[in-house]
N, C-alpha and C positions, 0 to 999 in steps of 0.2 A: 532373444526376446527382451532380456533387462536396456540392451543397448535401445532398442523401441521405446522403452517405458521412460528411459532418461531422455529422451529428447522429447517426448510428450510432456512428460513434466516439467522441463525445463523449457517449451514453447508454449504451457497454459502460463504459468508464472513470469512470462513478456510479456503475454497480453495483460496481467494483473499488472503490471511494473506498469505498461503503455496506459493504463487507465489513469493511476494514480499521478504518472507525469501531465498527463492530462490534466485533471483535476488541481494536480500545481502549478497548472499554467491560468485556469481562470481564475484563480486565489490572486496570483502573481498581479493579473490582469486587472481584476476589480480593485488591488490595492491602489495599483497606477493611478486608474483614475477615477476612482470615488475620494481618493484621501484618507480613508479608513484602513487601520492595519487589520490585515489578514492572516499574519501570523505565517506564510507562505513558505517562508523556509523550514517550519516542522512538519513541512510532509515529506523531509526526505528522513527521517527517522523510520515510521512505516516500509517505506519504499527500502531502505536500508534492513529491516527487522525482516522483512520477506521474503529480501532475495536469501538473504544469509541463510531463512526456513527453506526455501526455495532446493539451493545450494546443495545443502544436507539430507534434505529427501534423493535429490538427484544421487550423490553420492552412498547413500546407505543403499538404494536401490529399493524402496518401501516409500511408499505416501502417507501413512499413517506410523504410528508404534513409538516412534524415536523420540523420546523425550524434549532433546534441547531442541528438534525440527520442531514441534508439537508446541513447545511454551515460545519461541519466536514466533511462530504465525500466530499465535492468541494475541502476545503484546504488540505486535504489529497491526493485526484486524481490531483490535482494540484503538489503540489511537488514531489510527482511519477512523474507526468510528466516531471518538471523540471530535477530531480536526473538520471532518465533513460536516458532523453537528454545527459546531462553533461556524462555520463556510454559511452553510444551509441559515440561520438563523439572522448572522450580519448580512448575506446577501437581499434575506428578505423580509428584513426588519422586524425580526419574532414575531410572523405574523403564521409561520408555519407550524 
């Protein structure tokens, strides 16, 4: 069963990974051609902070409990949140 649960968790956290490239691909996008900096390359910080949580859960073989899994996916979900804010705001002229 633990062999089930590492590949579940290590195929929900690609599809987190696939969003977030996503998401750096319209940052990438809108900086092209608006002219406005997006800041684009700091989303692979998150993306980096996640798998590493990612990573560690897979390997402890637990989704919760492990401390250093535990404080990288915060500081990870953390600056996504920041980044997406900061995205979310310039894309649409602090009107959101």
């Amino acid at each position: 069963m633990t062999v089930l649960h590492v590949l579940l968790t290590l195929y929900n956290w690609l599809l987190v990974g696939a969003l977030i490239v996503i998401v750096y691909r319209i940052a990438r996008f809108y900086e092209l051609t608006s002219g406005r900096r997006s800041y684009y390359q700091f989303f692979g910080v998150p993306l980096l902070l996640l798998t590493g949580s990612a990573l560690i859960y897979a390997a402890a073989g637990v989704l919760v409990g492990d401390a250093a899994a535990d404080t990288l996916a915060a500081l990870g979900g953390a600056a996504l949140m920041v980044l997406g804010g900061f995205l979310l705001r310039l894309m649409t002229g602090s009107r959101s």
